[in-house]
matplotlib code that plots the C-alpha trace (Angstrom):
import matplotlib.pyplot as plt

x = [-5.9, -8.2, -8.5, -5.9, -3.6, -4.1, -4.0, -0.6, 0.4, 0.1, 1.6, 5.3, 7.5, 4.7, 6.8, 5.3, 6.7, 7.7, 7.4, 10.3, 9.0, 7.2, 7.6, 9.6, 11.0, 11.4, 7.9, 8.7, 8.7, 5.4, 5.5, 8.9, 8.5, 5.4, 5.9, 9.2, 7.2, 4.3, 2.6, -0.1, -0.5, -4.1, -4.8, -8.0, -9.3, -12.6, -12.7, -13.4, -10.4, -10.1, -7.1, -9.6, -13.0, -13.7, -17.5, -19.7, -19.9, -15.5, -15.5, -17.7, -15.8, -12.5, -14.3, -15.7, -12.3, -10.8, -13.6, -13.1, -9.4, -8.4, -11.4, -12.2, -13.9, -11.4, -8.2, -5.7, -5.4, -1.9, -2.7, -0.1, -1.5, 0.3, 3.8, 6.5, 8.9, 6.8, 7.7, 6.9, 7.4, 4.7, 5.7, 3.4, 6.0, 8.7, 6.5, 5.5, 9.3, 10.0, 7.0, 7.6, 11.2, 9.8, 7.5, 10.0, 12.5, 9.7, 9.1, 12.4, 13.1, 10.1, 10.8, 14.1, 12.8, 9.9, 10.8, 10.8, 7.5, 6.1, 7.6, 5.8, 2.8, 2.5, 2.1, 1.0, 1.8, -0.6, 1.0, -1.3, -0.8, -3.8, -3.1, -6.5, -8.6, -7.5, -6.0, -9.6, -9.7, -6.7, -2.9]
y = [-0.5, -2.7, -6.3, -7.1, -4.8, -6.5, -9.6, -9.0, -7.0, -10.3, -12.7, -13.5, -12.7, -11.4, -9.7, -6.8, -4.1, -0.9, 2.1, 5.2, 6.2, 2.6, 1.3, -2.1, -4.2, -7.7, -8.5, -9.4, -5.5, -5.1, -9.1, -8.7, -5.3, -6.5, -9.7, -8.6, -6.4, -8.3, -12.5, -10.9, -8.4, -7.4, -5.6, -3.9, -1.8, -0.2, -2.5, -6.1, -8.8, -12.0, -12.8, -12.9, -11.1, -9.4, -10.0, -7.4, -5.9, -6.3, -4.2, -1.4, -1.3, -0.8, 1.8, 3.9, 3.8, 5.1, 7.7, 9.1, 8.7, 10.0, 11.3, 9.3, 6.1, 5.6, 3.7, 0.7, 0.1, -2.5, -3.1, -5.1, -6.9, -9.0, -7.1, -8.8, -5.7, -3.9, -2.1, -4.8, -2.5, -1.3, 2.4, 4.5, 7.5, 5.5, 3.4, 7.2, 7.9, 4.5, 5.2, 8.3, 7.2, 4.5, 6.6, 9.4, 7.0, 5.5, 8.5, 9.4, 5.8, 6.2, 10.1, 9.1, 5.9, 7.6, 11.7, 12.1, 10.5, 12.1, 16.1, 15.6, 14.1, 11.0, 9.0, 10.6, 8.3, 8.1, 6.9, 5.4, 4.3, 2.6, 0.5, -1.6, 0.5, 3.8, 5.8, 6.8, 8.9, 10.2, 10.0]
z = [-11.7, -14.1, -13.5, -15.9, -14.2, -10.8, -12.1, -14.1, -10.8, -8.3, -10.8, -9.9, -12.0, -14.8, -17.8, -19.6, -22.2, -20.3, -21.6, -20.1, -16.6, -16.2, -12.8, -12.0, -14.8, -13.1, -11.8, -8.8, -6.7, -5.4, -4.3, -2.7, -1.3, 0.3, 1.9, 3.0, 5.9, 6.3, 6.2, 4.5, 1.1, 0.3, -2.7, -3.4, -5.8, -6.9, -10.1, -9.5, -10.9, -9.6, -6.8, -4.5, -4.1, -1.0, 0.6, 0.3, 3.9, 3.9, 0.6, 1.8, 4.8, 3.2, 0.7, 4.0, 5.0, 1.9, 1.5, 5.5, 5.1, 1.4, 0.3, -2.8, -3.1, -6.4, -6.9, -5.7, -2.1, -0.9, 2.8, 4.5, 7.8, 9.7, 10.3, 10.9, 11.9, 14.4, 17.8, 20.6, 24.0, 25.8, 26.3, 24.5, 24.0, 22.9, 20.5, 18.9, 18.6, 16.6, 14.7, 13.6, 12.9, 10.5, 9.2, 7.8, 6.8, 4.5, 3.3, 2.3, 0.4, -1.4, -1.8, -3.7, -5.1, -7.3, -7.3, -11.0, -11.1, -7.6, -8.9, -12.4, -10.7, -12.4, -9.3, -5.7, -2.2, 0.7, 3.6, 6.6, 9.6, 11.0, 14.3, 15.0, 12.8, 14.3, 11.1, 11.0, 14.3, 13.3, 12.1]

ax = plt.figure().add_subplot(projection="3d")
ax.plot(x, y, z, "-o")
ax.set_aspect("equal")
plt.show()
């Protein structure tokens, strides 16, 4: 994503031509999608634009993360922090169950959502999980 990409990307309600296969149409998808979840949407990329530039040591950070975790130091990171529909108990097995519950019904929307563009590889999904930095230790 170049800077005018991003840019366009965060603007509500930004209108663009679409071309067949484009994703969204209303501007409003990523925005909506986002804060629907979580208080707080942070997108980073590789390429600088200007929402909001992250410092120096918070950028390598994220780009360690995305090197250990994907394996490229390329592309568009949307991190949503601050989750508003979260399992609250305190049993570790039953948080695991609603996880994993979560996490394949995800998977599925977004499986139906975007499977013309996932089976012609157009777009791939990376789905993470990190709770307190721990996506890195492992899923």
């Amino acid at each position: 994503m170049d800077s005018a990409a991003a840019n366009s990307a965060m603007t509500i309600g930004h209108q663009r031509e679409y071309a067949d296969g484009d994703l969204g149409h209303f501007g409003m998808g990523l925005k909506a999608a986002s804060f629907g979840h979580g208080d707080v949407l942070t997108v980073w990329s590789t390429r600088d634009f200007t929402c909001e530039v992250l410092s120096s040591d918070s950028a390598a950070a994220h780009a360690a993360d995305r090197k250990a975790v994907l394996g490229t130091l390329e592309g568009t990171s949307i991190v949503w922090t601050d989750m508003r529909n979260v399992y609250r108990g305190r049993n570790p097995e039953e948080a695991r169950s609603w996880l994993s519950t979560r996490n394949e019904a995800l998977r599925s929307h977004l499986g139906v959502t975007f499977h013309r563009l996932l089976a012609t590889h157009q777009l791939q999904i990376d789905i993470l999980i990190d709770e307190l930095g721990q996506a890195i230790a492992g899923p």
